[in-house]
Backbone bond lengths (Angstrom), bond angles and torsions (degrees), N, CA, C in turn:
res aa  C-N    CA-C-N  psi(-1)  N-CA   C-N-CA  omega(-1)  CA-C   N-CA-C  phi
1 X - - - 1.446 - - 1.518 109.06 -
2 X 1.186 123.17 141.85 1.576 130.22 -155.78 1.453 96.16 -134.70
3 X 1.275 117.63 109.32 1.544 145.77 158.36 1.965 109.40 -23.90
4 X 1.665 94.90 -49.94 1.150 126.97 -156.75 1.389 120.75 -60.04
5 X 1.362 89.96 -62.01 1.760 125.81 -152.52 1.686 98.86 -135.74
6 X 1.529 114.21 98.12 1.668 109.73 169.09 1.428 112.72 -115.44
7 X 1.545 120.80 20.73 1.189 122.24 178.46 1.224 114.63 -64.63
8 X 1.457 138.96 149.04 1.286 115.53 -165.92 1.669 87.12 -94.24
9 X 1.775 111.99 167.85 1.457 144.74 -159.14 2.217 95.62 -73.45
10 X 1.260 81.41 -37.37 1.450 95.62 -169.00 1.636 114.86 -69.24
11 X 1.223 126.27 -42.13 1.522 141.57 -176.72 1.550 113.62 -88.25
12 X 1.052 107.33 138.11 1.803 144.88 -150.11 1.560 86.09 -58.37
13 X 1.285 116.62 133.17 1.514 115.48 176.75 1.449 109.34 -86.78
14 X 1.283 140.97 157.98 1.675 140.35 -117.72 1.242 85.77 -142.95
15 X 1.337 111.24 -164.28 1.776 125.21 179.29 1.456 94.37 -79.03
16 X 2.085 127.27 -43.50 1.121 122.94 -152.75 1.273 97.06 -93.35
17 X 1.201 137.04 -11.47 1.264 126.40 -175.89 1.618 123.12 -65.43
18 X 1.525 110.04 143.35 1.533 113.98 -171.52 1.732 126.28 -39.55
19 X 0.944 142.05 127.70 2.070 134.72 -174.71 1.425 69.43 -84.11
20 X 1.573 93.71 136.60 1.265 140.03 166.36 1.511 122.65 -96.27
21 X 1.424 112.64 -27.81 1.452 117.49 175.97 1.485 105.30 -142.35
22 X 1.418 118.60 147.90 1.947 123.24 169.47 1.220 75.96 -118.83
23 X 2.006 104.92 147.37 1.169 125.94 120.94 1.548 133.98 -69.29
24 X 1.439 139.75 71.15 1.429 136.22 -135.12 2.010 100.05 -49.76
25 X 1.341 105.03 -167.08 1.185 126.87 -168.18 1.813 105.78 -81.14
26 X 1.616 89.63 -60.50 1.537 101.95 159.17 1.091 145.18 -55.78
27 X 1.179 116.09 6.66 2.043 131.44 -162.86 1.710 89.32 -127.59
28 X 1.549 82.92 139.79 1.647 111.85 161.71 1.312 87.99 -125.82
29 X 1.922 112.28 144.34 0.605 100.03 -173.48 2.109 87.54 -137.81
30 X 1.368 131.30 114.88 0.964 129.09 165.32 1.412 124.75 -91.00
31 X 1.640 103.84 136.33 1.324 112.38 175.74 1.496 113.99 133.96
32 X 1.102 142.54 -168.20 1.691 154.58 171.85 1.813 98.71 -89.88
33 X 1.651 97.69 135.21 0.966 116.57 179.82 1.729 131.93 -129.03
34 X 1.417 137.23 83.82 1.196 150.74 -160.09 1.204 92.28 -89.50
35 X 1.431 97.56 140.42 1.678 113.57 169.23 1.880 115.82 -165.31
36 X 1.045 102.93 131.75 1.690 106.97 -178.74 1.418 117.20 -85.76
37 X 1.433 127.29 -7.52 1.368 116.45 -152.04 1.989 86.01 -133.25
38 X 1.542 92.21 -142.01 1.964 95.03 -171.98 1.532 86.41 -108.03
39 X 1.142 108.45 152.08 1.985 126.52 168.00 1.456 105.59 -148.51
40 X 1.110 92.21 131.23 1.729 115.39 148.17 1.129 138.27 -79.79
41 X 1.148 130.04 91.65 1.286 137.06 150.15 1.457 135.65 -32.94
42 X 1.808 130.43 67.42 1.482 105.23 -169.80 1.455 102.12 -102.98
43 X 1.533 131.30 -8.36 1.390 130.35 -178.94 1.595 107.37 -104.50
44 X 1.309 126.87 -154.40 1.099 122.95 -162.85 1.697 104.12 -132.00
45 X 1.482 111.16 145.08 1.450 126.60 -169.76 1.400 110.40 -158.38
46 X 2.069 93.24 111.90 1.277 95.15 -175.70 1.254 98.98 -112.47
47 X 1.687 101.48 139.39 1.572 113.29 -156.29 1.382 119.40 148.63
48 X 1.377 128.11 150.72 1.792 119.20 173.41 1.492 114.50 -69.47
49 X 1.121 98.81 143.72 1.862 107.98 172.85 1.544 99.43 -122.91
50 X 0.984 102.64 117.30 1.744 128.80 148.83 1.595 136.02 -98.16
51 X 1.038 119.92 125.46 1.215 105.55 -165.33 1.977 115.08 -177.44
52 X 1.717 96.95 -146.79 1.467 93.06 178.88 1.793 112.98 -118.67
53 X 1.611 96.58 -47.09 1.737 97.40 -167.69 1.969 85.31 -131.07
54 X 1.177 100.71 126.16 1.608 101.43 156.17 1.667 118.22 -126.09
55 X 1.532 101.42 137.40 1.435 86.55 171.97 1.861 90.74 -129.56
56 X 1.464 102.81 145.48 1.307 92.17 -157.17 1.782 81.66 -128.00
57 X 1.595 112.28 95.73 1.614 112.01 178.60 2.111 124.85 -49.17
58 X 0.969 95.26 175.21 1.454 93.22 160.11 1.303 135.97 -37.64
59 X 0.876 95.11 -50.54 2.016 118.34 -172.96 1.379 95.18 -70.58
60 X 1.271 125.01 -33.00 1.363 142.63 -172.75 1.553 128.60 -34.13
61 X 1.241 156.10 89.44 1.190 167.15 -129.05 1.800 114.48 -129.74
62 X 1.060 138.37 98.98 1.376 123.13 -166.70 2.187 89.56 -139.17
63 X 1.645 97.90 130.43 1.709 113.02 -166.39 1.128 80.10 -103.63
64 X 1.708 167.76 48.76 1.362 123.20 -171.62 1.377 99.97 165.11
65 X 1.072 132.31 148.36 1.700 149.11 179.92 1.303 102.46 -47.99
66 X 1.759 116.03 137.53 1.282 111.01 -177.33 2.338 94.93 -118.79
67 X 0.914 115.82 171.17 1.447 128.05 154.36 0.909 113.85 -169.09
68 X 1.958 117.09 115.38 0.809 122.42 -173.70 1.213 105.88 -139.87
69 X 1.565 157.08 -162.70 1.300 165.25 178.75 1.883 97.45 -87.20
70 X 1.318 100.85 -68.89 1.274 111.96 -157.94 1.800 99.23 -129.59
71 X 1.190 109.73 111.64 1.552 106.45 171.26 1.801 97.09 -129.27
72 X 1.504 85.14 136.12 1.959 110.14 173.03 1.683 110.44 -106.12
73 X 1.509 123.80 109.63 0.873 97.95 -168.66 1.653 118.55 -130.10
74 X 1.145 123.85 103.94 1.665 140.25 -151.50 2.165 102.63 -94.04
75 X 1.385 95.29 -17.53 1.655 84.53 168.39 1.633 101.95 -145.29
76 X 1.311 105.42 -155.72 1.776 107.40 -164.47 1.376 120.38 -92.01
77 X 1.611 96.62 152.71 1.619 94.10 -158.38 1.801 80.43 -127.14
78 X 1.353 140.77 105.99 1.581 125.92 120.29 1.158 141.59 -50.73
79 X 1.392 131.45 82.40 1.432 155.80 -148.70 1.423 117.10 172.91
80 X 1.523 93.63 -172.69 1.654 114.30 169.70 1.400 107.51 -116.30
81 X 0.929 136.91 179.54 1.436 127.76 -159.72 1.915 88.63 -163.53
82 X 1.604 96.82 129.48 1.653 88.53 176.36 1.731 95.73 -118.63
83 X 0.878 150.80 152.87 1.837 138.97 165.67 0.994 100.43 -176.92
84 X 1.594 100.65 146.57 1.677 107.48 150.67 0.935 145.62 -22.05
85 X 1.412 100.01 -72.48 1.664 124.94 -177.86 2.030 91.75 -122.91
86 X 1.647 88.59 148.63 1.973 89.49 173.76 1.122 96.04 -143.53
87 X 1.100 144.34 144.54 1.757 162.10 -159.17 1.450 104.79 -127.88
88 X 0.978 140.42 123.91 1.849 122.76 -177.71 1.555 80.45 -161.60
89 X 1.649 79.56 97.10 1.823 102.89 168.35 1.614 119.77 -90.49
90 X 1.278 113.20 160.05 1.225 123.72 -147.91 2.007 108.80 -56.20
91 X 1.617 103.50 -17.12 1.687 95.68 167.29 1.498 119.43 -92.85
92 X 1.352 102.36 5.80 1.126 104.98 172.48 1.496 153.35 -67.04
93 X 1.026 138.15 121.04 1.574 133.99 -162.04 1.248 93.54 -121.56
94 X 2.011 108.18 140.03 1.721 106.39 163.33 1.725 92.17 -144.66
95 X 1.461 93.97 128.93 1.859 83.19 175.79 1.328 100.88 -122.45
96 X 1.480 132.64 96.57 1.336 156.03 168.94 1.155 127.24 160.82
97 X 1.489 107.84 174.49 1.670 105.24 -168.66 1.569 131.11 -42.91
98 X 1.153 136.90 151.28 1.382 107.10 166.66 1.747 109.12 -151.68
99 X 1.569 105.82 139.90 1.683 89.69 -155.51 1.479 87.49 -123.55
100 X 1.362 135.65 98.05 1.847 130.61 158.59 1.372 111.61 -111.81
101 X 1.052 110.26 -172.72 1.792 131.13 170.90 1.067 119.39 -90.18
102 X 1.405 116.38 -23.94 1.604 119.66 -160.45 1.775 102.50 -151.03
103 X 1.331 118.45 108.42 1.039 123.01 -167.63 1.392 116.52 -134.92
104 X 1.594 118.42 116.81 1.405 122.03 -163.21 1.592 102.03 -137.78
105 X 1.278 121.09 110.10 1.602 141.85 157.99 1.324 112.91 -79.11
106 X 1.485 118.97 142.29 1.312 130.83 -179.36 1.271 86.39 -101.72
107 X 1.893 118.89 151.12 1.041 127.46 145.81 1.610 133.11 -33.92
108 X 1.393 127.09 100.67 1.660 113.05 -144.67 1.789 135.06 121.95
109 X 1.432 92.99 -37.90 1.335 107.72 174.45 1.304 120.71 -88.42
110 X 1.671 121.77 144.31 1.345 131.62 -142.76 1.486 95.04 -101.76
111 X 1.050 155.48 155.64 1.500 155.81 110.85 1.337 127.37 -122.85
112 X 1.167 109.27 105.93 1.477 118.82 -171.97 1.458 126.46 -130.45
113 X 1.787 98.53 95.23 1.159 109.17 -155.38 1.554 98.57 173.67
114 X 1.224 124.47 173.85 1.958 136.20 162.18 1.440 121.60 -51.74
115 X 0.638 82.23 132.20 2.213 82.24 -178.07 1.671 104.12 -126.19
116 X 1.241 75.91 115.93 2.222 78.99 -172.43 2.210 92.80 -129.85
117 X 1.813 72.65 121.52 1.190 79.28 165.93 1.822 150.81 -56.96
118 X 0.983 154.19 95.84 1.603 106.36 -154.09 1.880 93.93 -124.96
119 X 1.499 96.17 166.06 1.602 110.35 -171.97 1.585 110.88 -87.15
120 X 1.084 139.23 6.82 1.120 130.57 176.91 1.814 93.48 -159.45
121 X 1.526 102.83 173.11 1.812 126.37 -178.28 1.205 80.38 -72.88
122 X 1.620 96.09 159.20 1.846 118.78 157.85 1.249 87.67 -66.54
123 X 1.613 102.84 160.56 1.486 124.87 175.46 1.444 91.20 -115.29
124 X 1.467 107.00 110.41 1.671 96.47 -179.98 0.999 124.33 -125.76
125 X 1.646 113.06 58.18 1.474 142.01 -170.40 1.550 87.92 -126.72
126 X 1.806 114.69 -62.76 1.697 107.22 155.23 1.780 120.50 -44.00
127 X 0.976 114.55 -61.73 1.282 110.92 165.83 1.641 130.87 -18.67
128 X 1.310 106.66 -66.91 1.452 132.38 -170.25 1.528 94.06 -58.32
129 X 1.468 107.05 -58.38 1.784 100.37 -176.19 1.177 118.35 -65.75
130 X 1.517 129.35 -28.98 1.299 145.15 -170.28 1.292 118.49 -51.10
131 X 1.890 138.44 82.21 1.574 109.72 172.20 1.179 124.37 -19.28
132 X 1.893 110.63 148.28 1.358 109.21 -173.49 1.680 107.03 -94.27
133 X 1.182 112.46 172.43 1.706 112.44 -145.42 1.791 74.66 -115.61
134 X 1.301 115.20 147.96 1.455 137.17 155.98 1.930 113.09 -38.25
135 X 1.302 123.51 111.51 1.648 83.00 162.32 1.125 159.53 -104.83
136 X 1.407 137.54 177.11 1.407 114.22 -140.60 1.834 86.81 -105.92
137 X 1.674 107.22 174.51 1.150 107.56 158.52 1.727 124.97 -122.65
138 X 1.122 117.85 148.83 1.507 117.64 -139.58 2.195 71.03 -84.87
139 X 1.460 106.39 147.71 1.420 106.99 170.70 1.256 146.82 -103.17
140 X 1.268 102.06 150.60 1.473 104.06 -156.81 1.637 116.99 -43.38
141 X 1.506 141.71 153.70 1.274 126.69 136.12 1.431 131.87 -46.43
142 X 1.114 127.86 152.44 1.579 123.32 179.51 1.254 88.07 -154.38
143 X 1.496 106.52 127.64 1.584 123.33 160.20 1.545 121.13 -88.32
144 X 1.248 105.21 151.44 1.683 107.74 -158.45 1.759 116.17 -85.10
């Protein structure tokens, strides 16, 4: 029994719930990345992230499409971003699409790219089985 932590093992870990994994400062990390619980991101990983809670710090580096429930995001993301909820605090940079329910910018924070609303979470049990799609690039301006 834990003083600490009485959340039960079974229920979706939250914004407050404990990070379970860092990517350190010093790590690159290439390739696809699955995860069930919260992670930190402070080094850089180029590659898709799927998952539950991301918080991706300053130092933070992300090459590649993320889907996650809940992503916080304090440094730069090259991708599309699908989530629930998205946090994009004021050091934040995202240059690609990004499709959640719940979308909150700090005064400061960059997004440059499509913003599509959507009515429900990714289902990312559909997801997981789902071939992965080519990706696209968001398009250029052209003056007339």
């Amino acid at each position: 029994m834990s003083i600490f932590n009485d959340r039960k093992a079974d229920s979706p870990p939250s914004q407050s719930s404990p990070i379970s994994s860092i990517i350190g400062q010093d790590m690159i990390l290439t390739g696809d990345l699955e995860f069930n619980s919260k992670i930190q991101v402070d080094g850089t990983i180029n590659g898709n992230l799927k998952g539950n809670t991301l918080v991706l710090s300053s130092a933070g580096r992300i090459n590649g499409d993320i889907e996650a429930e809940s992503v916080t995001c304090y440094g730069k993301v090259d991708g599309n971003i699908k989530a629930g909820s998205l946090f994009l605090k004021k050091s934040g940079v995202i240059n690609g699409r990004v499709e959640t329910t719940d979308l909150s910018v700090e005064s400061g924070g960059v997004l440059n790219g499509e913003i599509k609303s959507s009515q429900q979470t990714p289902d990312l049990k559909a997801v997981k089985n789902a071939p992965a799609a080519a990706p696209s690039k968001v398009p250029e301006f052209q003056e007339a």
